[in-house]
C-alpha positions as CSV (number, residue, x, y, z in Angstrom):
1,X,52.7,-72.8,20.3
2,X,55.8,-70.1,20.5
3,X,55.1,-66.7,20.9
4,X,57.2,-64.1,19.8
5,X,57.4,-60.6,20.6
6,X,57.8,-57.5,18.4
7,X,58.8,-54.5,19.6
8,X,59.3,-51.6,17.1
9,X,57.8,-48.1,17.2
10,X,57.1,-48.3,13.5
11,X,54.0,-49.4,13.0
12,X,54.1,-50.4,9.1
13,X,57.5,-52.7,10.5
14,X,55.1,-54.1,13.1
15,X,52.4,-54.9,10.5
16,X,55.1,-56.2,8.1
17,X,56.9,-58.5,10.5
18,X,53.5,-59.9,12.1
19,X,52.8,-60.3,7.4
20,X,56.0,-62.1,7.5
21,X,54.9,-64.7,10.3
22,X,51.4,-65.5,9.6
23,X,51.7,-68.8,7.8
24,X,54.6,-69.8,11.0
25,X,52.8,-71.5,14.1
26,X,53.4,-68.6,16.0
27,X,51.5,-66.5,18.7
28,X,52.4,-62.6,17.6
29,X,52.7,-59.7,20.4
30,X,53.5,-56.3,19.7
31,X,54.8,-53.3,21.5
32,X,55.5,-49.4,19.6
33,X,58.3,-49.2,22.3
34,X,60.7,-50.5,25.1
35,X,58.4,-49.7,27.9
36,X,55.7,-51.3,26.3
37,X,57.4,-53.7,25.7
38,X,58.8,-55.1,28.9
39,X,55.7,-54.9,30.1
40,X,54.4,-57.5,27.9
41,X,57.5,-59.4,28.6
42,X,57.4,-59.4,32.2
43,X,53.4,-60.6,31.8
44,X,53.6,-63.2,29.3
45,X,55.9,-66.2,28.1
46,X,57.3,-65.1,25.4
47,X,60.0,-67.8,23.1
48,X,61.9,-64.8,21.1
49,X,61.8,-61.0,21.3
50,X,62.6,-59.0,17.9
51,X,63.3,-55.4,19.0
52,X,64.2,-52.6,17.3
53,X,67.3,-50.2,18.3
54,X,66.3,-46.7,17.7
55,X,62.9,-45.9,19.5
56,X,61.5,-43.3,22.5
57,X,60.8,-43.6,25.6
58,X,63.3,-46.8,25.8
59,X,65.4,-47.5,23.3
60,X,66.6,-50.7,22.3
61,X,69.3,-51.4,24.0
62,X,68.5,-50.4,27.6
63,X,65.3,-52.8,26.9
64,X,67.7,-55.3,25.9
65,X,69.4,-54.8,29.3
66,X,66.4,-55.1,31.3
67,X,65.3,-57.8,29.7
68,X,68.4,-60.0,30.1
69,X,68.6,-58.7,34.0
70,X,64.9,-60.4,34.1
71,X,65.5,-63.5,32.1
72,X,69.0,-64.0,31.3
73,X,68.1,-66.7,29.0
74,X,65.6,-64.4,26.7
75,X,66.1,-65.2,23.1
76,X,66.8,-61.9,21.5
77,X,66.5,-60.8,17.7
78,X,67.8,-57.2,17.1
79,X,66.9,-55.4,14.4
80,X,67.8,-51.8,12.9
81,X,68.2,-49.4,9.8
82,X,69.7,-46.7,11.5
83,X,72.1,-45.3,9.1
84,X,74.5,-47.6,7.9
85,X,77.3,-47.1,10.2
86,X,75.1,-45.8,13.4
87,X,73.3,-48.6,13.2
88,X,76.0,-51.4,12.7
89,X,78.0,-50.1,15.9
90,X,74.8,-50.2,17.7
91,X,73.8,-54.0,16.9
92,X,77.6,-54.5,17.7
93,X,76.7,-53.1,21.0
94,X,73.3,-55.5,21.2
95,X,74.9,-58.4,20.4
96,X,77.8,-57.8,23.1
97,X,74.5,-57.5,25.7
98,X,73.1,-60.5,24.7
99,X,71.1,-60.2,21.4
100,X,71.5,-63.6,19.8
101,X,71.3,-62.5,16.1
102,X,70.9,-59.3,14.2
103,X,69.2,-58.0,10.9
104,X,69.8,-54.9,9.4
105,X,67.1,-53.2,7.4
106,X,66.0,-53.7,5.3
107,X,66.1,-57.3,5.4
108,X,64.8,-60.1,2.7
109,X,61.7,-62.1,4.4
110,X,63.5,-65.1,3.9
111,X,66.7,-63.7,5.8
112,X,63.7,-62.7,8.7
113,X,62.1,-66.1,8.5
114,X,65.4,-68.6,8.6
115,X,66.4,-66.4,11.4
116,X,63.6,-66.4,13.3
117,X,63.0,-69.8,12.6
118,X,66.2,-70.8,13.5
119,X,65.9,-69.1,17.0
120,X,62.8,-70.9,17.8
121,X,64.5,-74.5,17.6
């Protein structure tokens, strides 16, 4: 079974995206941020990471960093709603770190689920 991890600080995304993926022979992780959730990365093998751009503590794209240092081969989904043009430059800047794909928000579930699913194969 894949697992995948969320990390969002939003927890009605978290809830929603974990909705999204019940039916999908997944394990689910969560973490509200990028410290949390590098710490479930570096303690768990974990197939693809959806993370979020805008968060405290960590934001995104330093977690992105981190986790690319750590496993250069991490499957990354980035995902954000951060104002229209904020938030384009900054999955620009995701993808250029290593974020395979990106989603802007809001996104259709079947956008989330080819996407996701078409990480996983």
């Amino acid at each position: 079974m894949k697992t995948i991890l969320i990390v969002d600080d939003d927890p009605k995304m978290l809830e929603l995206l974990k909705h999204y993926l019940r039916k999908e022979e997944v394990n689910v992780l969560t973490a509200a941020d990028g410290e949390e959730g590098l710490s479930v990365f570096d303690g768990k093998a974990v197939d693809l990471v959806i993370i979020d751009i805008f968060m405290p503590n960590m934001d995104g794209i330093q977690t992105i960093l981190e986790m690319k240092q750590k496993q250069p081969e991490a499957s990354i989904l980035v995902i954000s709603g951060g104002g229209e043009f904020t938030g384009l430059e900054y999955l620009k800047q995701a993808k250029a770190l290593g974020a395979k794909e990106a989603l802007v928000k809001p996104f259709s579930q079947d956008d989330f689920l080819t996407t996701v699913r078409s990480m996983l194969a």
